[in-house]
N, C-alpha and C positions, 0 to 999 in steps of 0.2 A: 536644813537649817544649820546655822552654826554651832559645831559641835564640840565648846571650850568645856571638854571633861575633864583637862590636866593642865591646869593652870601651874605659871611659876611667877611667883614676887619677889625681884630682891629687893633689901632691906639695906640700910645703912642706919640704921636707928635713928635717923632724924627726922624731925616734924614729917616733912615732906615725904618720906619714906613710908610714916606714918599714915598719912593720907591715902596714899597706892595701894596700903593692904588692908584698907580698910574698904575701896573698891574692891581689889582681889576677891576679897572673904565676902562681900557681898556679891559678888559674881558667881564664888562658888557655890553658895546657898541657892540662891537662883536657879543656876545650873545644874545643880547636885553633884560637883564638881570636887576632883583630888586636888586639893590646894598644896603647894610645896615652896616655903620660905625659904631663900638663901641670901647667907650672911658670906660675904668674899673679906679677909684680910689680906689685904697688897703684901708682897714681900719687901717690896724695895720703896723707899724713897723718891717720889719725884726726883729728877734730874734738879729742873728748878726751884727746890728747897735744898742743895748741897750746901749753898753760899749761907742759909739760915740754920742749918745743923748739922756742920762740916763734921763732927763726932759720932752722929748718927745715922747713917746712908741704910741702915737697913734697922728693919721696924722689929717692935719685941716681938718672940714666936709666940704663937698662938695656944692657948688652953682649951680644946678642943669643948672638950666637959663645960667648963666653964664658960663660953662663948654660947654653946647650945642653950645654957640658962639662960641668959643674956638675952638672947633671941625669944625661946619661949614666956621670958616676962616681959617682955617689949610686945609680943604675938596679945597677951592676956593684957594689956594694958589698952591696947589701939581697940583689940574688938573681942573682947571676953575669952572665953573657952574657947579652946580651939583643937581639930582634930588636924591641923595643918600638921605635914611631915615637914619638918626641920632639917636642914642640909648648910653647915659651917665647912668653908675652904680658904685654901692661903694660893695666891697667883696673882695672875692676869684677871682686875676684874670683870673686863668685857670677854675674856675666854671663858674663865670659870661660871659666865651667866650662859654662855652659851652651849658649852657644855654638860651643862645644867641641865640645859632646855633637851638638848638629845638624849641626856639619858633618862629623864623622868618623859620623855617623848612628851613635849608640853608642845600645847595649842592654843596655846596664849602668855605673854608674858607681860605683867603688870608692872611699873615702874612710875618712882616718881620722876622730875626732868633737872632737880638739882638736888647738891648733898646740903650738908652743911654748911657755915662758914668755913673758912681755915682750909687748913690741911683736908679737911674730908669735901670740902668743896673743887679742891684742887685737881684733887684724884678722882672724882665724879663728874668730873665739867663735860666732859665730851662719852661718857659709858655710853648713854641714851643713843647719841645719836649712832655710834658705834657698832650697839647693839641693833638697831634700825635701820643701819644697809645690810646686817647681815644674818640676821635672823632669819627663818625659814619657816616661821610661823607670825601670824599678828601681833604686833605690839600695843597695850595700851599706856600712852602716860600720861602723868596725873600733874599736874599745876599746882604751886604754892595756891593759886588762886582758886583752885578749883573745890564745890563746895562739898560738905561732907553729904555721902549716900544718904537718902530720906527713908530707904529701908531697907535692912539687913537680906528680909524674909522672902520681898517680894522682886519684882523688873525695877533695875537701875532706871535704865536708858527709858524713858516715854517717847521725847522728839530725838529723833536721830539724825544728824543731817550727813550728807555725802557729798565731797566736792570730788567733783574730778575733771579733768583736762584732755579727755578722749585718748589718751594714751593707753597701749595697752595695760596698761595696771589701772583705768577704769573700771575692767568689769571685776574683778574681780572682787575690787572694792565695795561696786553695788550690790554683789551679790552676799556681800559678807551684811553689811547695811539693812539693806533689806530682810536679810533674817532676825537682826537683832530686832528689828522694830518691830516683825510681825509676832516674834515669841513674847513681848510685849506688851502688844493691842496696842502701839501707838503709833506715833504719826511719823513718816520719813517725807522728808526733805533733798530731793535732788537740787544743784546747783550747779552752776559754771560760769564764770566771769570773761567777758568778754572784755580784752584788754585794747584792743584796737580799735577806734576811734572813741575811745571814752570821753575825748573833747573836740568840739565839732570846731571850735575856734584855731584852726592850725591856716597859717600858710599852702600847707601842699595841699589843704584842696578845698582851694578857692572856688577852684569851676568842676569840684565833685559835688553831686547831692548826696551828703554824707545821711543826712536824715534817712532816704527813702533804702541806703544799703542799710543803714544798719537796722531798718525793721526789715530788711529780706533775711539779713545776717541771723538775727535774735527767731526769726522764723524757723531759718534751719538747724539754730541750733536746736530750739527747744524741740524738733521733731529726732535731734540727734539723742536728747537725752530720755524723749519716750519709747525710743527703741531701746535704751540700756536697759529698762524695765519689762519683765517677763511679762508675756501676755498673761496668766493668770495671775499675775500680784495687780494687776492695773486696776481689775475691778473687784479686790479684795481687801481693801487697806485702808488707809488716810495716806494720799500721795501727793507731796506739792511740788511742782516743778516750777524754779527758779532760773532766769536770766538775768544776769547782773551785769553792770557795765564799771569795767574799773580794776585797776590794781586786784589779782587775786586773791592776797592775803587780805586786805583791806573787805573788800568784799564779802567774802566767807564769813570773817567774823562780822561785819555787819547782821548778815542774812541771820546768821546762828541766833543773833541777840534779838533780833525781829521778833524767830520763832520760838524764842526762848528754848532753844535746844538743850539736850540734857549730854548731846556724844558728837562732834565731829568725828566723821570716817574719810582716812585719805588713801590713795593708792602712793604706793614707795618707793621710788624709781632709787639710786645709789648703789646699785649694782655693780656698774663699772664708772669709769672715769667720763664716759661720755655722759651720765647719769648725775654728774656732781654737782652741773651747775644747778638744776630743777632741786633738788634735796639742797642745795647751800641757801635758797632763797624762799619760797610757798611753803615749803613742810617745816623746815627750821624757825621762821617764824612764825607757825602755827603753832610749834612746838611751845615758842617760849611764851607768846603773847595768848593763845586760847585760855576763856575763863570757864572752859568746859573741857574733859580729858580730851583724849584724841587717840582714836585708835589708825594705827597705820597699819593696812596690808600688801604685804610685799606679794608682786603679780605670778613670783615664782612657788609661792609655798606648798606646803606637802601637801597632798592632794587628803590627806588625812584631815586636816585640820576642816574642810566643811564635807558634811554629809548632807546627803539626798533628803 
């Protein structure tokens, strides 16, 4: 199963940062999970704020003491007592999360997907996804939209759904999915959206029987995605396998709002450059439009983060 015993959440003290750890902290209860809060202070100034505070290019230093407080009353405000380990730094905030992440060796990193308005908006616009081609463990992030955990005590996630595009960062997605739901008891959702011939009214094929491929098509898929699933979870679970015809983002979140989902899971591709366009368009906007988090896992991760 998924084995998130070292969680990491950072924080920006904002609403939405709010929300993330308040997942987190209900992950780790769950889990019985090492929770570990980090708080990043940028050194420098956006470039594009010089012209708005020509006097200012670098930010006040940090009170290390005093920053920690900061964190652990923001920690006791979102979700009570808390045994979370606190960790305040000054850099690169997408370095210092990642470095974070290796050295508390986290196998899970919670995040919400925007900061504040303003300046702390500015400086968080792009962390997430940053942090999301390069992470080496699963990312979950959390949505302005997304609603608060129903219980601290018990399983977030009930419906899990899983999109994937048979790439190889399919499986490991599934397998990441599928654990969360069965630690659970609840119900997983496979899907995949079939984008080609979503409208039968085209020009180029007048003298195709598009109707009769696209139920051969949806045939094969749906036997593509009963093999992503382990012979013994098939007759062990609540399992639904979806064929959807249409735009994948579009799709996805349809499906999710069907099942009333509680977790999109996506596989991560932004690895390299050949990688950018699939991550610039499905995961990005899942990222911004899902009204449920989204956990993404990258196909390369440490082989630590699932256990047998």
């Amino acid at each position: 199963m998924a084995a998130f015993d070292r969680i990491l959440c950072p924080v920006d003290m904002s609403e939405i940062s709010e929300r993330a750890l308040q997942y987190a902290a209900a992950l780790a209860r769950w889990y019985r999970s090492e929770l570990t809060v980090l708080k990043v202070t940028p050194l420098l100034l956006p470039p594009a704020l010089w012209l708005e505070y020509p006097s200012a290019p670098l930010l006040e230093p940090m009170d290390p003491a005093a920053e920690e407080e900061r964190v652990r009353a923001f920690i006791a405000s979102a979700v009570g007592p808390s045994l979370a380990k606190v960790i305040v730094r000054e850099g690169s905030i997408t370095q210092e999360i990642l470095q974070s992440a290796f050295d508390c060796a986290a196998n899970l990193i919670v995040m919400g997907t925007h900061g504040r308005s303003g300046l702390e908006h500015v400086l968080l616009g792009s962390v997430t996804e940053n942090t999301l081609r390069r992470a080496p463990c699963p990312v979950l992030t959390v949505t302005r939209s997304a609603t608060e955990p129903t219980d601290f005590s018990g399983a977030t996630f009930r419906t899990v759904l899983c999109a994937v595009d048979f790439s190889r960062d399919s499986r490991p997605a599934v397998d990441v999915a599928l654990s969360i739901a069965h630690a659970a008891g609840g119900r997983f959702v496979l899907v995949h959206a079939l984008e080609q011939f979503a409208s039968e009214e085209s020009p180029l094929t007048a003298h195709f029987n598009v109707s009769e491929f696209r139920r051969a098509l949806e045939c094969d898929t749906r036997r593509r995605l009963e093999e992503l699933i382990p012979p013994t979870a098939r007759t062990s679970g609540d399992i639904s396998i979806v064929v959807a015809h249409g735009k994948a983002t579009r799709e996805v979140l349809r499906v999710a709002r069907a099942y009333e989902a509680d977790l999109i899971v996506i596989g991560i591709h932004g690895r390299n450059a050949a990688d950018l366009a699939f991550f610039g368009s499905t995961t990005q906007h899942l990222l911004h439009r899902a009204h449920t988090p989204v956990l993404a896992v990258p196909r390369d991760m440490k082989t630590a983060s699932i256990a047998a």
